[in-house]
C-alpha positions as CSV (number, residue, x, y, z in Angstrom):
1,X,5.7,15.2,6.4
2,X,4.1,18.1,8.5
3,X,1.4,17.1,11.5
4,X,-1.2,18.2,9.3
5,X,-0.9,15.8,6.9
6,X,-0.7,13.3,9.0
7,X,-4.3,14.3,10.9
8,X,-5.4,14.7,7.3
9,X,-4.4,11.2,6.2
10,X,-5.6,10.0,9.6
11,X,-9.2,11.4,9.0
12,X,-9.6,10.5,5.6
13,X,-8.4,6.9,6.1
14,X,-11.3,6.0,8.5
15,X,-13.1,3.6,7.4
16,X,-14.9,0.1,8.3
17,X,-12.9,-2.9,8.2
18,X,-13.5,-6.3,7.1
19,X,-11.9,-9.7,8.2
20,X,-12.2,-12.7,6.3
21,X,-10.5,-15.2,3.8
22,X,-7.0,-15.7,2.9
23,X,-5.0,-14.2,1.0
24,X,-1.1,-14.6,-0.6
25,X,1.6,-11.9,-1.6
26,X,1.8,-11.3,-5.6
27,X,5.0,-11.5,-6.6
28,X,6.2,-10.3,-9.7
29,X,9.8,-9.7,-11.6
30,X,11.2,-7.1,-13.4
31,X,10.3,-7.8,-16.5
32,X,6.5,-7.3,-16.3
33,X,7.0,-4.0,-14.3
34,X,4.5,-2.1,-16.6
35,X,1.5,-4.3,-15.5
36,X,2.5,-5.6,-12.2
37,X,3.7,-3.8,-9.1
38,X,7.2,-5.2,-8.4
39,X,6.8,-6.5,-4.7
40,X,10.7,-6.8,-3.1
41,X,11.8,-7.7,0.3
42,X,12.9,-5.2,3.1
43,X,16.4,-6.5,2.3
44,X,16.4,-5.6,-1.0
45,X,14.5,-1.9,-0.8
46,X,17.7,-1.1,1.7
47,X,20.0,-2.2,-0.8
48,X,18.1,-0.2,-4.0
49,X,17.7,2.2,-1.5
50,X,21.8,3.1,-1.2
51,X,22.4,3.2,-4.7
52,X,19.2,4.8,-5.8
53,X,17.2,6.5,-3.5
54,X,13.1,6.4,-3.6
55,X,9.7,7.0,-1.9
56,X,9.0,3.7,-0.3
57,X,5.2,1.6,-0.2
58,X,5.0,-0.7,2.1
59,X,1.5,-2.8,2.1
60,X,0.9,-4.4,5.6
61,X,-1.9,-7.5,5.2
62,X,-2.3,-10.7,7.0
63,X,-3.6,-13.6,5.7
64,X,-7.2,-13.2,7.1
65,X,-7.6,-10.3,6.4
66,X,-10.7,-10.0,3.2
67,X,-10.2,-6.2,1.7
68,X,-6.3,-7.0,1.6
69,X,-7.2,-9.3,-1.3
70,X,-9.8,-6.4,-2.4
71,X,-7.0,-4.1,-2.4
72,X,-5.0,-6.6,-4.6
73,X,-7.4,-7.1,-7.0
74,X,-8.8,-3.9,-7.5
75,X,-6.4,-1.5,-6.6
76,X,-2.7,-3.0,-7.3
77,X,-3.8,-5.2,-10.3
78,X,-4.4,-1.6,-12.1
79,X,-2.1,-1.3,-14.6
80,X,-1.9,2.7,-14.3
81,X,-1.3,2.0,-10.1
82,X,1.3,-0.6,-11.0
83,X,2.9,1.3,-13.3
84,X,2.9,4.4,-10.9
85,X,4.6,2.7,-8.2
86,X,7.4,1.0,-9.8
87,X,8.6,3.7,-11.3
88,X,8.3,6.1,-7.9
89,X,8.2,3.6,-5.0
90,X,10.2,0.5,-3.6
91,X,6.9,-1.3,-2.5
92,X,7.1,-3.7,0.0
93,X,4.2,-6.3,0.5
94,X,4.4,-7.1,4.6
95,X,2.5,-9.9,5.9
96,X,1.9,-8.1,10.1
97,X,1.6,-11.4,11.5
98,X,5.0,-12.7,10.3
99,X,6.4,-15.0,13.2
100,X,10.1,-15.1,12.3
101,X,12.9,-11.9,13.2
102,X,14.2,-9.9,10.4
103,X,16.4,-6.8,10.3
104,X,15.6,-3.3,9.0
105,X,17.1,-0.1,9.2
106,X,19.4,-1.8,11.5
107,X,17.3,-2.7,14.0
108,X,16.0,-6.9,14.8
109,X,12.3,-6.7,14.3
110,X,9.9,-9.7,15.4
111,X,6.9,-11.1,17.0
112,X,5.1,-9.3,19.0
113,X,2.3,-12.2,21.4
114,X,0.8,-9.1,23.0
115,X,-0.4,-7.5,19.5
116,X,-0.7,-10.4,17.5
117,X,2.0,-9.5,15.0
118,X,5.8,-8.5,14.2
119,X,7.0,-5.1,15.8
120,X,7.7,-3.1,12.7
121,X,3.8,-3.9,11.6
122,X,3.1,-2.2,15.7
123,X,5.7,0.6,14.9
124,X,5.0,1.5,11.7
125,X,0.7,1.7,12.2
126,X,0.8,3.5,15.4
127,X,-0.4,0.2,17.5
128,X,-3.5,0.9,16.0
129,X,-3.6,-3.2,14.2
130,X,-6.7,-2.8,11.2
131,X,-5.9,-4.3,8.1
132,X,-5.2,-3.3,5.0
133,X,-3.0,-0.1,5.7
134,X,-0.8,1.2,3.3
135,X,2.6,2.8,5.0
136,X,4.3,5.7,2.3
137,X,7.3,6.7,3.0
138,X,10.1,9.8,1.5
139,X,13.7,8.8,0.6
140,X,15.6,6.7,3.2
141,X,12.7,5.4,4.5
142,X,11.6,8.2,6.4
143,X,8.5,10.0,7.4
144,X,6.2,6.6,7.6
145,X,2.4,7.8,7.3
146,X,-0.1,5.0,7.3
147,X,-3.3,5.0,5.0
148,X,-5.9,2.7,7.3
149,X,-8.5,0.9,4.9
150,X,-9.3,-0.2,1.7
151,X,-9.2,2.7,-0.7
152,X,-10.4,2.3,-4.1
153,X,-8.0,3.5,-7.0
154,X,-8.8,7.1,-7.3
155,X,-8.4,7.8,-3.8
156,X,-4.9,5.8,-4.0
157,X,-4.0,7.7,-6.8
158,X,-4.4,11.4,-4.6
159,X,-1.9,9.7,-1.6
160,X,0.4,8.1,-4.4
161,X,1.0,11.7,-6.4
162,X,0.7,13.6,-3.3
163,X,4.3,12.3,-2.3
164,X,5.7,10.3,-5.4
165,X,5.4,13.8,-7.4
166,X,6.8,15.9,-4.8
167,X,3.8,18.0,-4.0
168,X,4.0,17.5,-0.2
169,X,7.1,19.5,-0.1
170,X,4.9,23.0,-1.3
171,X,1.4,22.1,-1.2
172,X,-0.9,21.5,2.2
173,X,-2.7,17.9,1.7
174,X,-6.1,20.0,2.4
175,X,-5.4,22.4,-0.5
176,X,-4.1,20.1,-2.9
177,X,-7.6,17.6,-2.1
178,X,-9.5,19.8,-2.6
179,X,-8.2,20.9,-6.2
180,X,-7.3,17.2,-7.1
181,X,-8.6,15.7,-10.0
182,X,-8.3,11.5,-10.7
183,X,-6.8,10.3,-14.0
184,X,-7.0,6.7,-12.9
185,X,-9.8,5.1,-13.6
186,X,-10.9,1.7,-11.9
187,X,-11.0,-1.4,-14.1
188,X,-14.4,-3.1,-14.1
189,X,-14.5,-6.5,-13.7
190,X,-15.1,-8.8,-16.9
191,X,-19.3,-9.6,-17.2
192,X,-19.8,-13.1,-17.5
193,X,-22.5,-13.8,-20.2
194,X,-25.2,-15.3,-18.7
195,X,-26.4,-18.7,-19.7
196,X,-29.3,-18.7,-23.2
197,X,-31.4,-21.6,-22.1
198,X,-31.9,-23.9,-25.5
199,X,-34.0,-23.0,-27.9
200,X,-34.6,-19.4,-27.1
């Protein structure tokens, strides 16, 4: 991806961030891929990866972190997100402060003290640690561009298509936002009736 979408992406994913509570990787299998977004491991995106190649989402949280479990529940529990990136992502959920070593794209990747989290979570954001950020990659796992922040669904759905349809290869991210129009809609969450006292 050209410099100018990255700036683009850069300016547009400024936003305040929140720390709080825990939170826990969803994990689901292949046969819910429809309503779920199918979360698999570094190791197995390389080996997808060789015999069929794909755009790459990489979610980077930590267990703290409060609008990572936002993003969970509002943004990647959307059936029309979910069923968007399994079928034009690998997506990777990838806990930053992660103490053991792995290996990716054959390098050994692990804790970094001074940042406070593993080396590919420092590589991949820039050095700049705010959580959530959402890493999209092209084919091969190249061209990492980080979206800092919660961003609700319709915003996700502008970064998603941008690259998982292709558009980045002809269009300029500041031409094709400004012509964008969301299909996705945000699911609200279920009222809960509130209590008739007796007798009324």
């Amino acid at each position: 991806m050209k410099p100018a979408l990255l700036l683009a992406v850069a300016f547009i994913s400024l936003t305040t961030m929140a720390r709080a509570d825990d939170r826990k990787a969803n994990k689901t299998t292949a046969t819910n891929t429809k309503k779920e977004v199918e979360w698999i491991s570094f190791e197995e995106a390389e080996k997808r990866m060789q015999k069929q190649p794909r755009k790459v989402w990489i979610d980077i949280y930590t267990g703290w972190c409060g609008w990572c479990k936002v993003l969970d529940k509002k943004v990647f529990a959307n059936p029309e997100v979910a069923k968007y990136m399994n079928e034009k992502f690998y997506s990777i959920k990838f806990d930053a402060e992660r103490q053991d070593s792995f290996v990716f794209t054959g390098k050994k990747w692990g804790f970094m003290p001074e940042y406070r989290a593993n080396g590919l979570a420092v590589q991949l954001m820039g050095g700049q640690m705010s959580y959530p950020t959402s890493i999209m990659m092209t084919e091969g796992f190249e061209n990492p561009t980080p979206i800092g922040g919660y961003k609700p669904v319709e915003q996700m759905e502008m970064f998603m298509k941008y690259v998982g349809d292709d558009i980045y290869k002809t269009v300029k991210f500041e031409d094709y936002m400004k012509d964008f129009k969301p299909a996705w809609k945000e699911v609200p969450e279920p009222v809960t009736p509130a209590t008739v006292p007796a007798g009324h």
